[in-house]
C-alpha positions as CSV (number, residue, x, y, z in Angstrom):
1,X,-63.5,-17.5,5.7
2,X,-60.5,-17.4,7.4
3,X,-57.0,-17.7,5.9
4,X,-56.5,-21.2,7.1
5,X,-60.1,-22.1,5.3
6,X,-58.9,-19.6,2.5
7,X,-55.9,-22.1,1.8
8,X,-57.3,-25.6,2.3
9,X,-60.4,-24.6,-0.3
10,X,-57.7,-23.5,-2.9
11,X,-56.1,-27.0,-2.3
12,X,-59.6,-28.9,-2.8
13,X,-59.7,-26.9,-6.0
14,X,-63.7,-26.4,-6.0
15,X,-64.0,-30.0,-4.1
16,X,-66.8,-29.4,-1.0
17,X,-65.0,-30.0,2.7
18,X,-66.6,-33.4,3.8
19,X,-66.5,-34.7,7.0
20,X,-63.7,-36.4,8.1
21,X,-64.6,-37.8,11.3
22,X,-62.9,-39.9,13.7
23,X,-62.1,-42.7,11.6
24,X,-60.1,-40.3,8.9
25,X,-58.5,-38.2,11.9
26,X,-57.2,-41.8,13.0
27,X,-56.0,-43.0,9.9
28,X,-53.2,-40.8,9.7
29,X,-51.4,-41.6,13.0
30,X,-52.1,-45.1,11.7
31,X,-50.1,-44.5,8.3
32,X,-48.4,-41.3,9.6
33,X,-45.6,-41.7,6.8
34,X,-48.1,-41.1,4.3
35,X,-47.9,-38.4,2.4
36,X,-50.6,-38.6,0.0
37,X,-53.1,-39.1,3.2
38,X,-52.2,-36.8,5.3
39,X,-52.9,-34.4,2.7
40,X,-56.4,-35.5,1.9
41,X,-56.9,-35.5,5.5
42,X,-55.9,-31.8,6.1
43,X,-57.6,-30.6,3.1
44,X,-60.8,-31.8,4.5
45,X,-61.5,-34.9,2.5
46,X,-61.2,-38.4,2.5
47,X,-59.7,-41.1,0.4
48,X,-63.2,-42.5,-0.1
49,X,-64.3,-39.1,-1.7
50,X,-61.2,-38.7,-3.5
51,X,-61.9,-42.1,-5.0
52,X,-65.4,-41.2,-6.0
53,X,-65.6,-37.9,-7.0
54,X,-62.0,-37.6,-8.8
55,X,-61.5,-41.4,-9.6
56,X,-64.7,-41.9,-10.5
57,X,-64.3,-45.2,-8.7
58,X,-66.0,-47.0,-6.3
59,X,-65.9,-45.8,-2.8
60,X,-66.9,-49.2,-1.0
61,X,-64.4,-49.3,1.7
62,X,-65.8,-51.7,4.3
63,X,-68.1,-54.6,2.4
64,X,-71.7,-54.2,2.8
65,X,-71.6,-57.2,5.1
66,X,-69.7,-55.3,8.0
67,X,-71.0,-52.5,7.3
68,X,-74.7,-53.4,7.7
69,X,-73.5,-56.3,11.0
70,X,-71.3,-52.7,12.4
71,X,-74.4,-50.1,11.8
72,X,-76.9,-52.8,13.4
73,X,-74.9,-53.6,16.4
74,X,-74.6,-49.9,16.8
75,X,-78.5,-49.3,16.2
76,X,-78.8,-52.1,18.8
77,X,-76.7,-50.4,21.7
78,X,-77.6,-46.6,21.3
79,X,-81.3,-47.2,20.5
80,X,-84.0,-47.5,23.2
81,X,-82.7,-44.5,25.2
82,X,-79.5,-46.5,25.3
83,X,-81.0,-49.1,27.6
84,X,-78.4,-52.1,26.0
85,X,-75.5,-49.7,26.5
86,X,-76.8,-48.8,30.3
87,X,-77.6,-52.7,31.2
88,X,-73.6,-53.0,29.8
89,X,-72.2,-50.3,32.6
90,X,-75.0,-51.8,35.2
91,X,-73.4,-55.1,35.4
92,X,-69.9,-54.0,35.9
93,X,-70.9,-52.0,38.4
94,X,-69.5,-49.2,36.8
95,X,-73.1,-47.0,36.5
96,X,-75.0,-47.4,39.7
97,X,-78.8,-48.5,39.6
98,X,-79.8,-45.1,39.9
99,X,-77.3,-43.4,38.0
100,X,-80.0,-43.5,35.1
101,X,-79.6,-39.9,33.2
102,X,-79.2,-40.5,29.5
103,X,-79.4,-38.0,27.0
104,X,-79.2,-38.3,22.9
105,X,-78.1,-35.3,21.1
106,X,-80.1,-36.6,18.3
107,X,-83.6,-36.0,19.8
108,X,-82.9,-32.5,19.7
109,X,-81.7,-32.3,16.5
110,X,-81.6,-35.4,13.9
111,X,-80.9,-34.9,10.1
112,X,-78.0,-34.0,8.2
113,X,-78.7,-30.3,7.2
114,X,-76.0,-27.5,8.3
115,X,-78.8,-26.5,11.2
116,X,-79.5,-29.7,12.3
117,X,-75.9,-30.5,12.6
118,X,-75.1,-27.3,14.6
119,X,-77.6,-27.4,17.1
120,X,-75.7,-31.2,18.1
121,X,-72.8,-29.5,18.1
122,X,-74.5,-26.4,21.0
123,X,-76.1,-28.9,22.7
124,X,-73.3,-31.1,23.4
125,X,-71.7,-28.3,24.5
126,X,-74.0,-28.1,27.0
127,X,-74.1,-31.0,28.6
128,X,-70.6,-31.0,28.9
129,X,-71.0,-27.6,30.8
130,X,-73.1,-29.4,33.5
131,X,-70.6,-31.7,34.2
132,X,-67.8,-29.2,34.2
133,X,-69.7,-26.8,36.5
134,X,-70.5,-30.1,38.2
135,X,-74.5,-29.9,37.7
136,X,-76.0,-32.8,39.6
137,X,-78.3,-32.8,36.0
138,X,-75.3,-33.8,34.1
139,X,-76.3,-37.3,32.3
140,X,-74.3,-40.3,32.9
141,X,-74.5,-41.2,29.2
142,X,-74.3,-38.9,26.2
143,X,-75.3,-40.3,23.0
144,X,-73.9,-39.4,20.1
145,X,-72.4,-36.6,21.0
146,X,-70.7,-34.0,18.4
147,X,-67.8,-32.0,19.0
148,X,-65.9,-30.1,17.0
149,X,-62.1,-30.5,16.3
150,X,-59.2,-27.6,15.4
151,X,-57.2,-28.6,12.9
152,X,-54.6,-26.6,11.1
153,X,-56.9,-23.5,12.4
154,X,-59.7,-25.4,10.3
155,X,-62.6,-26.7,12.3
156,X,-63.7,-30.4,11.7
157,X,-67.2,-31.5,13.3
158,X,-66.5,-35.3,15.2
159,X,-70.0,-37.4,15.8
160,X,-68.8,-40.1,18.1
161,X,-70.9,-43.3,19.9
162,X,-71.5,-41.9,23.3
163,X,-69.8,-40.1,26.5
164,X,-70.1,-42.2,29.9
165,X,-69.3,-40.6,33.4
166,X,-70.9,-41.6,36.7
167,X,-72.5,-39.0,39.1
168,X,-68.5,-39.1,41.2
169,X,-66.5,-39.1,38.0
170,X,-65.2,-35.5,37.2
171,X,-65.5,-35.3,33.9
172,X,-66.5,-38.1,30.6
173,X,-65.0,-40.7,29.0
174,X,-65.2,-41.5,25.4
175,X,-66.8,-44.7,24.4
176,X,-66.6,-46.5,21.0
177,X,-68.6,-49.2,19.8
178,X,-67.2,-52.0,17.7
179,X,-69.0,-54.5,15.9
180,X,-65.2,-57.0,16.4
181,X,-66.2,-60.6,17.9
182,X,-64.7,-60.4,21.2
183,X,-62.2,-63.5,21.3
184,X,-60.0,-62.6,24.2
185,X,-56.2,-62.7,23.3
186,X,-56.9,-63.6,19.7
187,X,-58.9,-60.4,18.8
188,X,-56.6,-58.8,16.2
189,X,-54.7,-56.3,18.4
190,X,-54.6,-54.0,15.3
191,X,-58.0,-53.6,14.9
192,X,-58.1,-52.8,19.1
193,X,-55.4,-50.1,18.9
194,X,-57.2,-48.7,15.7
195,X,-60.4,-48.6,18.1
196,X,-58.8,-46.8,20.8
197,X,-57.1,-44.4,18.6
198,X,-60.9,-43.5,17.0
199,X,-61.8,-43.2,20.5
200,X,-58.8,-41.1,21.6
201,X,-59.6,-38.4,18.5
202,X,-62.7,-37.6,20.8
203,X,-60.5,-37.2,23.6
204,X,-58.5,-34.8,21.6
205,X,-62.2,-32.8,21.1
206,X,-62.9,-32.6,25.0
207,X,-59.5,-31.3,25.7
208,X,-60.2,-28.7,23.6
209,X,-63.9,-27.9,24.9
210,X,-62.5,-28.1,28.5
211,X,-59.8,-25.8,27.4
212,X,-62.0,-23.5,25.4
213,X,-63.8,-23.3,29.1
214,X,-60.3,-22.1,31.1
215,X,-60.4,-25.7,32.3
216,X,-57.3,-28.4,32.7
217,X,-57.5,-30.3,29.4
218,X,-56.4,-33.1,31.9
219,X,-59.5,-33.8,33.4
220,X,-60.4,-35.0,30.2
221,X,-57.8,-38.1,31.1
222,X,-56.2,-41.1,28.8
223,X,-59.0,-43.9,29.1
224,X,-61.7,-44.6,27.1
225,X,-64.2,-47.4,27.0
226,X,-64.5,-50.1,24.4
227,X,-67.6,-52.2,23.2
228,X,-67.5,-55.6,21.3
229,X,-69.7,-58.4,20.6
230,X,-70.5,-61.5,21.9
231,X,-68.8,-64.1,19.3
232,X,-71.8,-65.2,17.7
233,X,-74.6,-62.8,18.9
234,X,-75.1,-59.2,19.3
235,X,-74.5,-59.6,23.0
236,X,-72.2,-56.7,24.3
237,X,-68.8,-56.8,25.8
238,X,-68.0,-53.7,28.0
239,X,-64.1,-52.9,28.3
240,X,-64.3,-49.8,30.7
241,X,-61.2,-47.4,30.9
242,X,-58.7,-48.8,28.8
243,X,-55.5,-46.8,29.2
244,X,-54.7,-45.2,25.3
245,X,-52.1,-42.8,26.5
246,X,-49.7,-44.6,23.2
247,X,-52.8,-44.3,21.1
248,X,-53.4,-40.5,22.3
249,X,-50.2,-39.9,22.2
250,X,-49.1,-40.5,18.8
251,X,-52.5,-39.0,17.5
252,X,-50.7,-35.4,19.4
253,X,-47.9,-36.0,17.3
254,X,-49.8,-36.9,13.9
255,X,-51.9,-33.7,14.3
256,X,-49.4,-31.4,15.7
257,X,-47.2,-31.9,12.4
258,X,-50.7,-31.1,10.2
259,X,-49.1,-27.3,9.9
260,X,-45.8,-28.3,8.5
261,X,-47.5,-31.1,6.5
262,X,-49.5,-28.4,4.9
263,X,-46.5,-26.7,4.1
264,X,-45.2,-29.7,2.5
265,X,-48.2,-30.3,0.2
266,X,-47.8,-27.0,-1.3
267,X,-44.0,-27.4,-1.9
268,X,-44.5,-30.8,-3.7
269,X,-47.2,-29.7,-6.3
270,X,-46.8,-27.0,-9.3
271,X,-48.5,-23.5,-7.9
272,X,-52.2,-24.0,-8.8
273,X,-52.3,-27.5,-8.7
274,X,-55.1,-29.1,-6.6
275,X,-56.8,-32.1,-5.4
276,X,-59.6,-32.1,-7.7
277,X,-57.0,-33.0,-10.1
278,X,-56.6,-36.9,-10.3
279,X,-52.8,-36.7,-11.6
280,X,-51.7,-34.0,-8.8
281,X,-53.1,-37.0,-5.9
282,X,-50.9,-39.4,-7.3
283,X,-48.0,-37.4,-7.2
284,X,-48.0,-36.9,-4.0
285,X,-45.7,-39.9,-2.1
286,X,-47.4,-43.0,-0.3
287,X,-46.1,-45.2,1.7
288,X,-48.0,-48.4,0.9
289,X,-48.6,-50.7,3.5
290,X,-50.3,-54.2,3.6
291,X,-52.6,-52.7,6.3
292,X,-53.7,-50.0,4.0
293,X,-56.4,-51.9,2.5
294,X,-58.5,-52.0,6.2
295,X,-58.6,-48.3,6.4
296,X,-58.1,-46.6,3.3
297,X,-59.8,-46.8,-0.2
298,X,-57.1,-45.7,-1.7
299,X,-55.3,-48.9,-1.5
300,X,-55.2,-50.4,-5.2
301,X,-54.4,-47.1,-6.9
302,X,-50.8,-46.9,-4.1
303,X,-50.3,-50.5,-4.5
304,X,-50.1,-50.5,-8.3
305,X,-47.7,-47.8,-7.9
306,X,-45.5,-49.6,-5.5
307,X,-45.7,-52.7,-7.9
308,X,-44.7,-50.6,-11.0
309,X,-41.7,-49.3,-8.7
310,X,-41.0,-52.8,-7.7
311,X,-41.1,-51.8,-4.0
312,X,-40.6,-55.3,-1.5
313,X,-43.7,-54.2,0.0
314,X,-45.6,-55.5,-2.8
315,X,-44.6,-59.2,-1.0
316,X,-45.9,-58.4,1.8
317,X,-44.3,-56.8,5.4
318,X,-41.8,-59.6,6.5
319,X,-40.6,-59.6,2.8
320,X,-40.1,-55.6,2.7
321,X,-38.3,-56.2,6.2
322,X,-35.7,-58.5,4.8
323,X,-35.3,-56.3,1.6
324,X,-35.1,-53.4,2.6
325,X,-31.0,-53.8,1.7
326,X,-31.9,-53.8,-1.5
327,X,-34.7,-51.2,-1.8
328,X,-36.6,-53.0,-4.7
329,X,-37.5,-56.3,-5.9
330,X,-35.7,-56.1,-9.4
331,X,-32.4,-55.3,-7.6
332,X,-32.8,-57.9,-4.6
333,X,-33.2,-60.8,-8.2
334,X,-29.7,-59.1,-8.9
335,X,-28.2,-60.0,-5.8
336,X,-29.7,-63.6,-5.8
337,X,-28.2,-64.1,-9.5
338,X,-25.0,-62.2,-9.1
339,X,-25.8,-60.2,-11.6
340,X,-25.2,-56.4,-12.4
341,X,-23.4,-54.0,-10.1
342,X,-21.9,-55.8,-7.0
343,X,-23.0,-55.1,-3.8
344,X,-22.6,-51.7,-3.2
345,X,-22.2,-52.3,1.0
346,X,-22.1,-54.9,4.0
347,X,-26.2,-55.0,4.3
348,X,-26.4,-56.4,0.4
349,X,-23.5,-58.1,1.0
350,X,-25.0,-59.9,3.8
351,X,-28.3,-60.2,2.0
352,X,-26.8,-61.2,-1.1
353,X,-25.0,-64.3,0.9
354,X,-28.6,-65.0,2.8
355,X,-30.8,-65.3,-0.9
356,X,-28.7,-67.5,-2.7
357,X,-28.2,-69.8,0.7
358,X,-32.4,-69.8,0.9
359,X,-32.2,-70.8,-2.8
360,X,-29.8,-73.5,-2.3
361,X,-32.0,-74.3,0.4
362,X,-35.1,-74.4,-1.6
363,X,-33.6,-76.3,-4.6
364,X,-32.5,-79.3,-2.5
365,X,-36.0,-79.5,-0.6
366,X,-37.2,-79.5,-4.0
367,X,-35.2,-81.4,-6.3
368,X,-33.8,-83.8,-3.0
């Protein structure tokens, strides 16, 4: 074990490394003032598993609806040999009709057992090699791929949808499949940017394999490729090389603060106190955000301690924008009734003045 392994297992306190995947990896440039999550992130777990196996609760982040509409739309795409996915690229003339080389990590080695998992991870590896050495045998779609990720000197396996090059392109793109309704300028453009940050973690995981090679970690690029549905059907929409040089990019500066962040963790908790330890979680800081519930099911137990603190954020984000003067909800009712301490400056001066002229406000709409 090395000593990087040797600290993050003392920090799970007997809790078994699960994977984090792409999704978790994301979450923390997506809340990167978290605290509390970055540190179940770096430790190797997830809030999911922190909910169920130290809560006790129940780890249902994603209702069984989406989850069973996202895994069947998936199913849909990569089954077949990938034929859906391929007919996708054909028709954008992005794959030529004889560009036709699939491969599926999973035929070589499906389950979930340590060996099973491995021999994804090596055969990947491969078939990245071919296109590096530029093998004309190198497939033009890789299906579930596995690569492994370095974090904190910590090694963290990434399974992701598929790779797509064609025969000319010098190296592979990452593609993510998203089970969204495609509705043009009204998709939510958080859920997009969450997508191509997922997608961006295994760009992170080919830089390194390229760079593990004595490669450029360039070649690996900043576009990915994007998959939606058809509103209404399973029908796929192909979004080829979307730029996600913001989405990379603040992923690079999530991760590359993981070190320090450990550091951190350990500074904030009594020597010996772990994550296994339901009390030593929640004494780490959050920073609750109305977002939170879409990617983390740790939600309730940060939002009940932001409404015991009486943070704004309780009321939502434009609320904790325009109280953030007064830094809680029990002191911004002060200001509005002129009561207690005065305002200590100009902002709860000014936002002081502002409440009781939206009251005044409110009172005549109401009362006429």
């Amino acid at each position: 074990m090395t000593p990087a392994n040797a600290r993050l297992s003392r920090l799970r306190g007997g809790l078994d490394a699960v994977e984090v995947g792409a999704r978790g990896i994301e979450s923390v440039a997506r809340n990167a003032g978290c605290t509390r999550l970055r540190a179940i992130i770096v430790a190797g777990l997830t809030p999911s598993a922190v909910i169920k196996i130290v809560f006790q609760g129940d780890a249902d982040a994603m209702s069984p609806f989406a989850m069973v509409v996202s895994q069947n739309y998936e199913r849909r795409l990569l089954g077949s040999s990938g034929a859906s996915l391929l007919t996708a690229y054909r028709e954008k003339g992005i794959l030529a009709q004889g560009e036709v080389k699939i491969a599926d990590v999973t035929q070589v080695a499906d389950g979930d057992s340590p060996a099973a998992r491995a021999r994804r991870v090596l055969e990947t590896r491969r078939l990245l090699d071919l296109k590096l050495s530029g093998d004309a045998r190198a497939p033009n779609l890789i299906l579930n791929p596995r690569l492994p990720l370095e974090l904190v000197g910590v090694t963290h396996a990434v399974e992701l949808a598929y790779l797509v090059a064609s025969d000319a392109d010098p190296f592979y793109r990452v593609g993510v499949i998203k089970s969204y309704a495609d509705r043009g300028g009204k998709t939510d453009t958080t859920d997009i940017r969450a997508a191509c940050r997922e997608a961006a973690v295994g760009t992170l995981c080919l830089q390194q394999h390229i760079a593990s090679r004595g490669g450029d970690a360039a070649l690996a690029g900043d576009r990915i490729d994007m998959v939606l549905r058809a509103p209404g059907s399973f029908q796929p929409r192909l979004f080829p090389a979307m730029r996600a040089q913001s989405e990379l990019a603040s992923l690079v500066r999530a991760l590359s603060t993981a070190p320090a962040d450990l550091d951190e963790i350990e500074r904030i908790l009594p020597v010996g106190a772990t994550l296994a330890d339901a009390g030593m979680i929640e004494r780490l800081p959050n920073n609750y955000r109305s977002a939170c519930k879409e990617h983390c099911a740790l939600w309730e137990r940060c939002r009940a301690q932001a409404l015991a603190a009486g943070q704004p954020i309780i009321l939502g984000d434009l609320a904790a924008e325009q109280l953030a003067a007064a830094g809680s909800i029990s002191r911004a009712i002060d200001l509005l009734d002129g009561r207690g301490r005065p305002p200590a400056n100009e902002a709860e001066a000014t936002l002081s003045a502002d409440l009781r002229a939206a009251a005044q406000l409110l009172d005549r709409i109401a009362n006429g």
